[in-house]
N, C-alpha and C positions, 0 to 999 in steps of 0.2 A: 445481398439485396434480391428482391423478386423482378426487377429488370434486368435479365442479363443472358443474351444468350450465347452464352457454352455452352457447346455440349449438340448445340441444334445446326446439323448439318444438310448441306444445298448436296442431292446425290443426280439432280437433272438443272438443265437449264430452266424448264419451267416452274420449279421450287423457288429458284433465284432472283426468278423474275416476277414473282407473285406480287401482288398488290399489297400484302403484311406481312414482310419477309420473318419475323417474329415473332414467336410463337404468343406469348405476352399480350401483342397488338392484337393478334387473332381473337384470343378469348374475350380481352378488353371489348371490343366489336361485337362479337358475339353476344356478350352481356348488354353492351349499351342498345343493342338493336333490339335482343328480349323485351328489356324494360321497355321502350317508345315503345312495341307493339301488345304488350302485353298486358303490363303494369300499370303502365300509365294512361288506358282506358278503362282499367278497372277503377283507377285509387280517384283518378283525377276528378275533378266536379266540374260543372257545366263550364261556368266561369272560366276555369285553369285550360279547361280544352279548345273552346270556341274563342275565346279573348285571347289569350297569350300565346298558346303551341302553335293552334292553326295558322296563326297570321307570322308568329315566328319561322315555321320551314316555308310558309310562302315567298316571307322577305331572303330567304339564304335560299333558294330558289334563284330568284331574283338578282341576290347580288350576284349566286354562282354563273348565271349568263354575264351578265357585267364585269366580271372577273374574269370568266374568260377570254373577253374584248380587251381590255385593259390587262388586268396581270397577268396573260401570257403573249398574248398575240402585242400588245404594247400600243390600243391603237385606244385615244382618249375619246369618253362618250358622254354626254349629259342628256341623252333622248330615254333611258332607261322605260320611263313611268308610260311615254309616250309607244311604246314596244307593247308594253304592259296592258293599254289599250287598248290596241289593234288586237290584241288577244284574246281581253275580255267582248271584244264586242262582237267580234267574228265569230268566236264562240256561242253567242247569246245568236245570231243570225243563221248558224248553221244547223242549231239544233231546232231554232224556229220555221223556217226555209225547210229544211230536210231531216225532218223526225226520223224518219227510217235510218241513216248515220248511226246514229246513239254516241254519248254520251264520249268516251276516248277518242271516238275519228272526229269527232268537232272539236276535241281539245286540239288534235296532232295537227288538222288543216287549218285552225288557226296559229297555234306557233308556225306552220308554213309561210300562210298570210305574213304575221311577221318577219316571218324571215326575210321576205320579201321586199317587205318595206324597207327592211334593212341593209339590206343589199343596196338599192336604190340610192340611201343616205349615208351609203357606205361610200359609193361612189368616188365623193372628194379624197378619200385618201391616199387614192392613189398620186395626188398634187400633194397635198398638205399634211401636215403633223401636230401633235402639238395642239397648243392654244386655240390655234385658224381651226383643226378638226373639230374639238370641242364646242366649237359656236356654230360651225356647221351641225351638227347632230343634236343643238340648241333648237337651232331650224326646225330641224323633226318633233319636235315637244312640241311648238308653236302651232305648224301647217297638223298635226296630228287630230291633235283638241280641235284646231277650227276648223277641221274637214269631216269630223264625228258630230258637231255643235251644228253644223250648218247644214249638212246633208241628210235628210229624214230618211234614207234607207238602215241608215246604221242601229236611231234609235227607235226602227218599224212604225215611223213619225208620231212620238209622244210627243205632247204637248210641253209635257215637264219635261223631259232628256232624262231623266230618270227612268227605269223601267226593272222590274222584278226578273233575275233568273232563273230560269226554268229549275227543277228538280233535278239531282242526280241519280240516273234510275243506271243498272249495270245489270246487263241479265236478269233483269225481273227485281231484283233487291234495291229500296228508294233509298240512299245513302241521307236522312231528313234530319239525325241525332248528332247532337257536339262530337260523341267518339265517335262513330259511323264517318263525319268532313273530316275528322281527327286522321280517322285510318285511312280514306283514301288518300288525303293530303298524303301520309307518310308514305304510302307506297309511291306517289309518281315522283314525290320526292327522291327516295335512296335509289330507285331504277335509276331518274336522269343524273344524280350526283355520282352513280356507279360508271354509268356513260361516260360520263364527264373526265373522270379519274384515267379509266383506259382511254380516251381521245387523248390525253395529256400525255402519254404513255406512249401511242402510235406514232407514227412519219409526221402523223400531218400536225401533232401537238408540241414536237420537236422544230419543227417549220413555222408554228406560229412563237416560240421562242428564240430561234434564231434570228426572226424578223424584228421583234421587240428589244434584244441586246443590241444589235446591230444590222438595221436593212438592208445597205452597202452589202456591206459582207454578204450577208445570205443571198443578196443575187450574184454576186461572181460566183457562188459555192452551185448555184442552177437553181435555186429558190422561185417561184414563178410568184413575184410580186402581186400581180392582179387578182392570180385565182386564191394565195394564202390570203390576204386581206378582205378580201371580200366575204372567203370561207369564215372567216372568225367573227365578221358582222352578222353572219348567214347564221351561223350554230349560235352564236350570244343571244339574237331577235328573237330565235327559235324557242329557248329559255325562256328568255322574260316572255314573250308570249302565253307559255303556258302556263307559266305564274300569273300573269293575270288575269288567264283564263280563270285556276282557283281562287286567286282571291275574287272576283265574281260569284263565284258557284258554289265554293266553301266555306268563303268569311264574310263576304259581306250580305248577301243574298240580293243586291240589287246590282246591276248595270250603270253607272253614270260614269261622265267625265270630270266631276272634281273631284273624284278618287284618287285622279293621274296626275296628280298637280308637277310644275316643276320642287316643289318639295319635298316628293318622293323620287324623284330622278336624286336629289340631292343626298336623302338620307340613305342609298343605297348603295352611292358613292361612299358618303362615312363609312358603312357597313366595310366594304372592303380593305379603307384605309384602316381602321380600326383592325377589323378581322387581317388582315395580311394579304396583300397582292400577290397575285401568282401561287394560291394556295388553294382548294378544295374546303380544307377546313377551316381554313379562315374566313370565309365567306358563314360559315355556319357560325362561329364566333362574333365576328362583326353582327350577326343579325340577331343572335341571341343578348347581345350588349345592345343594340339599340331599341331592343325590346322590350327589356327585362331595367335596364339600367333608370326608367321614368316610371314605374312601380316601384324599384327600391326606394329613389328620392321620395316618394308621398308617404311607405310606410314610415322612411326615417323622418319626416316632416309630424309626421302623427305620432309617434313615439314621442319624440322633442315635445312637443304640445303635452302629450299625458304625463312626462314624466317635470317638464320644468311649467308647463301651466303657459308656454309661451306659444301665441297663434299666429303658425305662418299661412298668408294669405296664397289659394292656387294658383296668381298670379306669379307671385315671387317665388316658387315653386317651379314656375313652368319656366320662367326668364336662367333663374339657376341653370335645368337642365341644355338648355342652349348655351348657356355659358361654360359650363361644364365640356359639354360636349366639344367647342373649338377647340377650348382649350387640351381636350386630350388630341384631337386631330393635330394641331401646333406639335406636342407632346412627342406623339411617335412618326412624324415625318423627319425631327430629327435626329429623337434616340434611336426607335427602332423602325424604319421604314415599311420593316413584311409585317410588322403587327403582332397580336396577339398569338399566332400560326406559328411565328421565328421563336417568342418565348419560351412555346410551349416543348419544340423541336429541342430548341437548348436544353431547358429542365432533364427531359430523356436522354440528351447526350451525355448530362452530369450524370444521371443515374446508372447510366451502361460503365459510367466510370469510377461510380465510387468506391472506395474511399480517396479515390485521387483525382475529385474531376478539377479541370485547367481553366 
């Protein structure tokens, strides 16, 4: 079989400890990074770029901050969208406020801004766990929206709360074309998902797992409860910050707050449950399924139609994929709890072992 490495030898510790110990995974990587940078602003059409991809690494952005709060650090959130917010809007203020900045330092200091917020709402958990955490960071969704909604500094007091974001200009070049959002999305994407991978990797991504298997324990081991929890609300805020920074800038082109609904605090939530907790990839899985998986239903709904003469109504359509959707959440909270991420792990464990995999 072509997964299998004999033959591929560790001759230092920094070989061993590489991030695709593999050679297989290496080129795998290599290729799939060509193609998103390459391929797929060549082939892809307005639609495929600006509708589906751009708003898909936004959401796996998104979930990957959320995923680091919850699947590894172990600390439950439903403020996501509300993070998401303070991103986009800080964004839309910094570059409006201070043009001289450009265009990346108003992304960074709004994930800061975020951060910040999060921190703050991170707060409680230094008491609470659990269910109590989660309605606490509920709070943050709430006081978010109604302190964007009510305060006219935020939306430079439009009338409508609605407001157009500015242009993404970088060194001179206006990023204004489906591929152009396409390609900056994907680069702040694999940079922060690169981050992410080695923070997982380091002391401190070891210390927010420690805390999520077991908190007890990792304070008698010298774990400093306050500053790992708060760090993990601090780098996740951070994330979705700047995902909502793009999706402001990249996918939607305007600024509002029923962008941030608790609805997307929710479906970013599925993302993960779906994609697999405590997983890098998974977070890209879960947002590619929750993307992708409401186009599949309409074309299979159209098909059905052209081929049996039978017309299902967009309603019943749309009801389906929510039903669909619990139903897989139901699904793998109790076959496979890591999600799509564990599946895929398994699959290559059979493959390193065939023709005897267990």
């Amino acid at each position: 079989m072509l997964y299998r490495e004999a033959g591929q030898f560790k001759s230092s510790y920094a070989e061993d400890q590489q991030i695709f110990p593999i050679r297989q995974d290496r080129i795998a990587m290599g290729v799939l990074l060509a193609v998103a940078f390459v391929v797929l602003p060549l082939a892809g059409n307005e639609y495929w770029l600006s509708a589906i991809l751009t708003p898909l690494l936004i959401f796996a952005l998104a979930a990957l901050g959320l995923n680091i709060l919850t699947g590894y650090a172990g600390q439950l959130s439903l403020g996501t969208a509300a993070f998401m917010a303070v991103g986009a809007f800080m964004a839309y203020n910094f570059v409006l406020r201070m043009p001289w900045l450009g265009i990346l330092p108003s992304f960074i200091l709004a994930g800061l801004c975020a951060a910040a917020v999060g921190v703050v709402f991170g707060l409680p958990s230094l008491r609470i766990k659990g269910f109590y955490l989660a309605v606490a960071t509920l709070a943050c969704q709430f006081f978010v929206l109604w302190a964007i909604q009510r305060i006219g500094w935020f939306t430079n007091y439009s009338s409508s709360g609605v407001i157009t974001a500015q242009q993404v200009v970088i060194l001179g070049v206006p990023f204004d074309t489906p591929a152009r959002k396409y390609l900056f999305t994907l680069t702040v994407v694999a940079l922060m998902a690169l981050a992410a991978k080695n923070l997982m990797r380091s002391e401190t991504g070891r210390a927010f797992m420690a805390v999520r298997d077991m908190d007890v324990a990792a304070s008698v081991i010298g774990i400093p409860m306050m500053k790992t929890k708060l760090l993990a609300f601090a780098i996740s805020s951070f994330y979705c910050g700047v995902a909502g920074a793009l999706h402001a800038f990249a996918y939607l082109g305007t600024v509002e707050p029923e962008a941030y609904s608790l609805e997307l605090s929710f479906n970013i939530l599925f993302m993960i449950v779906i994609g697999g907790a405590g997983s890098i990839l998974g977070s890209f899985l879960g947002a590619a399924f929750i993307t992708l998986f409401p186009i599949f239903l309409n074309l299979a709904s159209d098909w059905l139609q052209n081929v049996t003469g039978i017309e299902i109504q967009h309603a019943v359509v749309s009801n389906l994929r929510v039903i669909i959707f619990g139903a897989l959440i139901i699904f793998f909270l109790i076959v496979e709890p890591l999600g799509l991420a564990r599946l895929w792990q398994i699959t290559k464990e059979k493959l390193r072992l065939w023709p005897f995999p267990h």
